[in-house]
C-alpha positions in Angstrom: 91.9 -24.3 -7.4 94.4 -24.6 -4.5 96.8 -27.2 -4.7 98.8 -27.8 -1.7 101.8 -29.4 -1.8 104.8 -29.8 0.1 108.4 -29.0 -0.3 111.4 -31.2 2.1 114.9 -30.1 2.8 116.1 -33.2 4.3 119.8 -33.7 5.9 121.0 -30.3 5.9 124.7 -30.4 7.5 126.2 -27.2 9.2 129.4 -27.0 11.6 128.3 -24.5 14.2 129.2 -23.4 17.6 125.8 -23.6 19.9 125.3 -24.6 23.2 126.3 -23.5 26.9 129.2 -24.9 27.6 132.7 -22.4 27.2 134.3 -25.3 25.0 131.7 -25.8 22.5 131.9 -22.0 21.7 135.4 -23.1 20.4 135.2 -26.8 19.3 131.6 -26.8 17.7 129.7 -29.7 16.4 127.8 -31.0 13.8 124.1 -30.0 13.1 121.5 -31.3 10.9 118.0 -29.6 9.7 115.2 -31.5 8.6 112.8 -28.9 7.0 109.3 -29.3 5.8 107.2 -26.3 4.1 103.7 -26.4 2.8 102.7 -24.2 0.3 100.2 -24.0 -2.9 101.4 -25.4 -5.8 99.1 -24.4 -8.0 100.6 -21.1 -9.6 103.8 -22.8 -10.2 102.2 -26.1 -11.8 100.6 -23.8 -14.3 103.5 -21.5 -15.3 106.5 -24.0 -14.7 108.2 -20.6 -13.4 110.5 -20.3 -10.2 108.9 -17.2 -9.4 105.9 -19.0 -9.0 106.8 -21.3 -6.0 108.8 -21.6 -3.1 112.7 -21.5 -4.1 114.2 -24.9 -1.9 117.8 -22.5 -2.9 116.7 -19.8 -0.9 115.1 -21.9 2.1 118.6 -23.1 2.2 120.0 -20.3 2.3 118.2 -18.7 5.2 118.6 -22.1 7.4 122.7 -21.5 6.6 122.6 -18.2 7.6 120.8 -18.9 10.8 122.7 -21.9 12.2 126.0 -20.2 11.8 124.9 -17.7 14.6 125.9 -18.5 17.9 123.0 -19.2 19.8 123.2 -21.3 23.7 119.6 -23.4 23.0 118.9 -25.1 19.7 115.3 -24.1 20.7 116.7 -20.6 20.0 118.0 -21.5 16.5 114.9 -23.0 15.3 112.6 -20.5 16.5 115.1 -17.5 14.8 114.6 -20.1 11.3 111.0 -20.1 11.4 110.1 -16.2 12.1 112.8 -15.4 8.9 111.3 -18.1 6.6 107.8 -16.4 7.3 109.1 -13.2 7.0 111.0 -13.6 3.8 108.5 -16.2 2.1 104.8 -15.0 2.0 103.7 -18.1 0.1 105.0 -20.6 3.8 101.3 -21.8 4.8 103.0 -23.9 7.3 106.5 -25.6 8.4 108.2 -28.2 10.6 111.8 -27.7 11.2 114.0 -30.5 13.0 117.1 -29.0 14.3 119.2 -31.9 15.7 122.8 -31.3 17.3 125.1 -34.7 16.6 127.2 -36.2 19.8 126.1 -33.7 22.4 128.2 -33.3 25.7 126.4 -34.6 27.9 128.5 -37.0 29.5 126.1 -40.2 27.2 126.6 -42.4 24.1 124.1 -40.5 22.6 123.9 -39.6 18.7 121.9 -36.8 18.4 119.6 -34.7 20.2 116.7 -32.7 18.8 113.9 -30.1 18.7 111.2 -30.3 16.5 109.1 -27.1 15.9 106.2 -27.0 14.0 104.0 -23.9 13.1 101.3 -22.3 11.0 101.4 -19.1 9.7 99.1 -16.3 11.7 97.0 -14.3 8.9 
């Protein structure tokens, strides 16, 4: 029996240098990723073995390797997350990634600004 489940990555901080402006090719900002995957927990509630599941370590590690790429759009970098999280984790049903840049120049007193992507995978 199917039991799906989610797993949350929730506040994960990155210096990186996206946008289209020359100076924040240099200066960089702060960016935060909210991700949420939904997967079957079932194999791994039966075997209690990492193998079994979705490894939050290596969901990380491919958000980390993707948000230090220069990209212009944040659209960009999200949409470059998902396709490698599919590709590299069969057992992804479904995710949501929130990809917010912190005090963006845009001439406001504005925190943060954000794109949320959600999306299921095709089989």
């Amino acid at each position: 029996m199917k039991r799906p489940g989610h797993i949350e990555i929730i506040g994960l901080r990155c210096h990186a240098f996206h946008g289209c402006l020359p100076e924040e090719a240099v200066i960089g900002t702060e960016y935060v990723v909210n991700l949420s995957i939904r997967t079957d927990f079932a194999p791994s509630i039966a075997t209690d073995a990492l193998e079994d599941t979705v490894d939050y370590v290596l969901l990380h590690d491919i958000v980390r390797s993707e948000l230090i790429i220069r990209s212009q759009l944040i659209e960009h970098v999200a949409g470059r997350i998902i396709a490698r999280l599919f590709k590299e984790e069969p057992r992804i049903e479904w995710l949501r990634i929130e990809l917010l840049k912190k005090n963006p120049p845009i001439g406001g007193d504005i925190a943060n600004v954000a794109v949320i992507l959600e999306e299921s995978r095709s089989r």
